[in-house]
N, C-alpha and C positions, 0 to 999 in steps of 0.2 A: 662606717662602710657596711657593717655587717647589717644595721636597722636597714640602710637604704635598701639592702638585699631582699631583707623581711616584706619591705614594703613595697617592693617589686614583683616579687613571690604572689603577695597577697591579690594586687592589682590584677596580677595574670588569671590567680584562679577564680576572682572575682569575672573576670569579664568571659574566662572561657565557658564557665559555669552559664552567666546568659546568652551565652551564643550556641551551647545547648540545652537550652528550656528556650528560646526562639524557633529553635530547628523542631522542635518535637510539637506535635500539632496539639492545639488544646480542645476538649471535648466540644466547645463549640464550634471551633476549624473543622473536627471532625463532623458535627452535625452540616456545616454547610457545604461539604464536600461531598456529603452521600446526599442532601437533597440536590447538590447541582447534578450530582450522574444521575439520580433518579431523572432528573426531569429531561435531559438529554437521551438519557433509553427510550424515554417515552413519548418525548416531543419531536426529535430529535433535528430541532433545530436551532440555529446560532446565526441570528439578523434572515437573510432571505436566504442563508446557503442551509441543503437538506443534509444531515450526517449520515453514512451507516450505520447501520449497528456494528461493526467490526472493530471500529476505533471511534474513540470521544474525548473531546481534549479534558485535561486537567484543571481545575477551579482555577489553579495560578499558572496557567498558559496565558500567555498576551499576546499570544501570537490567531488572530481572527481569519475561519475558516471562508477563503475564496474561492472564488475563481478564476483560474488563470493557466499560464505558463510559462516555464522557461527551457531556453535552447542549452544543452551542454555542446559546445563543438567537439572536436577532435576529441572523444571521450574515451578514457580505458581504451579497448582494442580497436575503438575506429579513428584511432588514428591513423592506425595500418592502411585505412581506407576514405579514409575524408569525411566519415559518417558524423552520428552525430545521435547525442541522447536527448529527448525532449521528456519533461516530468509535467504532466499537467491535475491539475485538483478540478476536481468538476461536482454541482452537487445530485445528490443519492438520483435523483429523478430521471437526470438523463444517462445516466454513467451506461444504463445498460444500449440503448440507442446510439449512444457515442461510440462504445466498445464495439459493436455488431459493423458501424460503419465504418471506424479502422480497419479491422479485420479482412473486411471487404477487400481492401486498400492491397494486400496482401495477393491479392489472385483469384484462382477458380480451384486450385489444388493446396491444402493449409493443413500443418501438423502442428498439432494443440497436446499441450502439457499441462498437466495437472499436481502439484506440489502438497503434498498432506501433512504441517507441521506436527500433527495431534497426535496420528496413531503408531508413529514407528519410532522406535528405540535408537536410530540414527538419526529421528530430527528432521531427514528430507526425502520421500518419496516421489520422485518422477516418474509418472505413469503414462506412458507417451503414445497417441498415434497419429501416426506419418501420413500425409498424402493424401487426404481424405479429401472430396466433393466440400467447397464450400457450402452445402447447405446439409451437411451431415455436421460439420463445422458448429453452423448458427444453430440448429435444433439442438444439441449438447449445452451449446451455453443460456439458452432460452430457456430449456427445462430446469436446471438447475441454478437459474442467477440468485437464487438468492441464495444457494449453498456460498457460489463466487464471490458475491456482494458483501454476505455479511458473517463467512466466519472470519476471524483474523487468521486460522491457522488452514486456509486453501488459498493456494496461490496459483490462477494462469497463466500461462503461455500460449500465444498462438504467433506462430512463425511460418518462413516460407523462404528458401535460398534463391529463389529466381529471382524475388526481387531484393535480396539480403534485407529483410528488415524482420522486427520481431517486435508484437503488444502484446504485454505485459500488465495485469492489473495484482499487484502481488498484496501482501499481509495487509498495508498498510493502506490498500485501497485508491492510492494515489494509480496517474493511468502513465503507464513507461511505454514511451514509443523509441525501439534502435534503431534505426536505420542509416542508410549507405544513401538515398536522396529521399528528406524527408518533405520535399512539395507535397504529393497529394494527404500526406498526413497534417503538416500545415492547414491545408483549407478544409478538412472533415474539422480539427478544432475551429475555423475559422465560423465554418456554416451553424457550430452552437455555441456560439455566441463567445469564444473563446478568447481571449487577448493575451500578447506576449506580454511579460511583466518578469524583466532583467533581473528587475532586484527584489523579487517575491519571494517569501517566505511561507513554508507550509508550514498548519500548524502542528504535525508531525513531530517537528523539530524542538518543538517544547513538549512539557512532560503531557501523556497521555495516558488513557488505561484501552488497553486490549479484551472486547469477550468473545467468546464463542458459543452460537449457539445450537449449533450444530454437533457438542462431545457428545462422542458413545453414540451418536446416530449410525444407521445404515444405509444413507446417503452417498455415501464417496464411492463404499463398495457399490452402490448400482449404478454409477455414474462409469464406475470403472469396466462392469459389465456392460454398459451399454456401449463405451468403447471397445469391446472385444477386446482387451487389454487381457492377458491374462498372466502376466509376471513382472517385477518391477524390473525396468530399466534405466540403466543412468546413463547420461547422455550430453557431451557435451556444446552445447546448442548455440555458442556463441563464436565455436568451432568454422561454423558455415560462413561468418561473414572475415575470413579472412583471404 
């Protein structure tokens, strides 16, 4: 009994032993894991979809960058109200075109939030102004897309209670549309070229690396100035669609 113990013993530490030196990468895993992010920094493509620079999947991601979307019904707080979350992946090209024509979708009066992962000691800066002319709106985000686009640590907002709905293109780059009736945001994904896909998967959701290339710039601050923004506010924005 006592050998069988031994030889149980040994079995275990034998195989736990390989299942860490499988886990731990070996210099040549490693070498082909920084040429694959090199060539994604710099090509930054994966088949016909275009990447950010924000996010880039991991060498052992299986999960392939599309395009698409899917519906969340009754989601979090719009169940309150029948609403509804849509997550759509779109590639780099049009993201800013698409975003500009949601936005749209929203009215002629639009309050845009700006989230700055990087530079504050609590992790979430909301830097918010209300009520602004849609086309003080779109010159904000035109100027600055590619702060928007490609750090991972700026995340926007633009929302509107009139017609309770809110886009969202956050860290991860993917496009979040809330809303309370999401028709006319339906056909703005429709018009580029967008399709529903139930059982889609982003590739998000497998491992990824995150850059920024925007640290230690003075980009956010003039972005925040040009909002006449002059103290942080917190706010709770999801508040409006109940």
């Amino acid at each position: 009994m006592f050998l069988l113990y031994i030889l149980l013993l040994i079995a275990y530490l034998y195989f736990a032993r390989r299942s860490v030196d499988r886990a731990i990468p070996t210099k040549e895993m490693r070498a082909k894991q920084i040429e694959h992010l090199n060539r994604l920094r710099s090509e930054r493509m994966v088949d016909d979809f275009v990447l950010t620079a924000a996010v880039i999947p991991a060498l052992d991601n299986d999960i392939r960058p599309q395009e698409g979307f899917r519906v969340y019904q009754n989601y979090g707080h719009f169940k309150i109200n029948g609403g509804c979350l849509i997550i759509a992946s779109v590639s780099a090209e049009k993201m800013r075109p698409l975003v500009l024509a949601l936005v749209r979708c929203l009215g002629s009066i639009v309050s845009i939030s700006f989230e700055d992962y990087y530079s504050d000691a609590k992790n979430v800066i909301d830097y918010l102004s209300f009520d602004r002319d849609i086309f003080v709106i779109e010159s904000v985000i035109n100027r600055y897309w590619r702060l928007i686009q490609d750090s991972y640590d700026v995340q926007m907002s633009a929302f509107s209670p009139h017609v309770r709905a809110e886009v969202v293109l956050p860290q991860v780059k993917l496009v979040h549309i809330h809303a309370a009736e999401p028709a006319p945001f339906l056909e703005v994904l429709a018009e580029y070229g967008l399709q529903e896909k139930p059982e889609m998967r982003f590739f998000i959701e497998g491992p990824y690396y995150a850059y920024d290339d925007y640290a230690g710039s003075d980009l956010f601050s003039r972005l925040i100035s040009e909002l006449e923004v002059h103290e942080k506010r917190f706010y709770e924005k999801q508040g409006m669609m109940r």
